[in-house]
N, C-alpha and C positions, 0 to 999 in steps of 0.2 A: 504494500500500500504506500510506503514512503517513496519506492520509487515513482511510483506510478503519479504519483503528487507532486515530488521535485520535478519530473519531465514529461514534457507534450508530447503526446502521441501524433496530433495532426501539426501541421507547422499554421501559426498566427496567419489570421486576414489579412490583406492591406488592402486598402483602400483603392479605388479604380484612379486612374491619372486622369489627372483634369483633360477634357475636352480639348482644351484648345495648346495645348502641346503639339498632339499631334494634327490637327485642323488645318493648324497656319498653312504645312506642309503641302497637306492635301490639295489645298484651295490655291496655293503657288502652284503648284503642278498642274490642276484643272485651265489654270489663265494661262499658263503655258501653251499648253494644249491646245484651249478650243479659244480663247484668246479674251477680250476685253468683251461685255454685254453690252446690251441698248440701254444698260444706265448710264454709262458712262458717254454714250452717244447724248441722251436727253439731256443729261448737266451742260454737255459744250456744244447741242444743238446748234445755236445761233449763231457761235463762232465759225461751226465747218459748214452750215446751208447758208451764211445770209440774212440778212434780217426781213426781207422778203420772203423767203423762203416758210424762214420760221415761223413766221408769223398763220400760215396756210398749213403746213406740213407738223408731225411728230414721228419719230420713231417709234415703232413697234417692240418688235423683237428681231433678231438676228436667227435664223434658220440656216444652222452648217448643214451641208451637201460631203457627202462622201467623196463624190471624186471631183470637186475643184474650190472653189470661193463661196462664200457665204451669198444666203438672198437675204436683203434687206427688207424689213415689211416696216412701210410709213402709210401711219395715217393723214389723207390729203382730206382737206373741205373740197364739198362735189364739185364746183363751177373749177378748182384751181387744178383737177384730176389731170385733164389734159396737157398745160399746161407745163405741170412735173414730169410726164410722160413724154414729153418733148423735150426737157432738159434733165432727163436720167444721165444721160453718159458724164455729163458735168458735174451730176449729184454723187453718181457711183465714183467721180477723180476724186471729190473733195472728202469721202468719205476713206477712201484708200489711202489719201496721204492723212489721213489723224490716225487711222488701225494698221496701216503696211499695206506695202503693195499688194495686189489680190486677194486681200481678206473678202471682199466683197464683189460680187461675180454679177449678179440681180437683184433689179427694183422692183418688188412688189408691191403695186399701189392701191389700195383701202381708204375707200372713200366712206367718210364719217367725219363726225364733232371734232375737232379740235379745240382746245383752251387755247387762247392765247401766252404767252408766257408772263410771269408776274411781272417782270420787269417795263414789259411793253405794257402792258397794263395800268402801270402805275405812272409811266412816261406821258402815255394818253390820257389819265386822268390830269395829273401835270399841265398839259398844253391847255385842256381845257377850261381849266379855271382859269391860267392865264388869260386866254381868250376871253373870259370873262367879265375880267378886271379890266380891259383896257378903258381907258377913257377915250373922251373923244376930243378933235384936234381941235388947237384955239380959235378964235373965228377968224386973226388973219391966215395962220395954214391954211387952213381951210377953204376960205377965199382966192389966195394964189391957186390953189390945187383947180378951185373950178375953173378959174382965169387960164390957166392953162390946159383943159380939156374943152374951153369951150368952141374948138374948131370941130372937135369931135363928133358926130354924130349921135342921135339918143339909139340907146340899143345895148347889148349885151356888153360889148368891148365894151364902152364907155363906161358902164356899170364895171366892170372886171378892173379897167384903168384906176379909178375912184377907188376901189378897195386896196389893188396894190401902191397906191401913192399913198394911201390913210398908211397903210403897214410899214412902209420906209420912214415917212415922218416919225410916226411913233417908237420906231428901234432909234433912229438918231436922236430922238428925244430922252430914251431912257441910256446912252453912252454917256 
């Protein structure tokens, strides 16, 4: 009995190794492999489409193909479908020099919602209130401005004319 008391028959538990020991590893290997995903696309979106682009277009997901380059699936708003479909080969350059060359072989295009991005969103919110705020020009601006359109004819231009002349006054008013 005393021996059986001073010494263990089975050897002690230990405890499982943390997760992420070996995780890092795996998930280094994984990127390795099948390379960088569509989040890393959506964070720098606007950098590799455009801000045109971006603003119409989102990335999907990334779909690897066994025997060559990846197909790219971007969500396009319907009217701008065609449009990205006409400038694929320029979309699939600019995507190929952020991932390596031939990571990306096709554009699959998925027409549907887009959000705009926050940033643009908040730019546009931005313009708008400035828009808002302007005041209007003194009455002599104002006066020269018509004095000087008044060869013009009444009609659209001339209307068009009068707002861009308001809009340069008022930025040299506010330098």
């Amino acid at each position: 009995m005393r021996i059986l008391a001073e010494r263990r028959t089975r050897p002690q538990r230990r405890p499982p190794p943390h997760a992420g020991r070996g995780l890092g590893k795996l998930i280094q290997g994984l990127e390795e492999r099948f390379g960088q995903g569509p989040d890393v696309l959506r964070e720098r979106w606007r950098e590799i489409a455009g801000e045109s682009l971006a603003m119409r277009t989102e990335p999907v997901k990334l779909i690897k193909s066994r025997t060559g380059g990846a197909t790219l699936e971007l969500k396009v708003d319907g009217p701008a479908a065609a449009l990205i479909q006409h400038q694929a080969p320029e979309v699939l350059a600019r995507v190929n020099l952020f991932l390596g060359e031939g990571s990306v072989a096709k554009l699959r295009i998925v027409q549907g919602r887009v959000k705009p991005p926050a940033a643009l969103v908040q730019a546009a919110a931005a313009a708008k209130a400035r828009r808002k705020r302007l005041q209007p020009l003194d009455a002599a601006q104002e006066a020269d401005l018509q004095d000087g359109l008044a060869q013009a004819k009444d009609g659209p231009l001339k209307q068009a004319l009068l707002r861009l002349g308001r809009e340069v006054l008022r930025a040299e008013d506010d330098r």
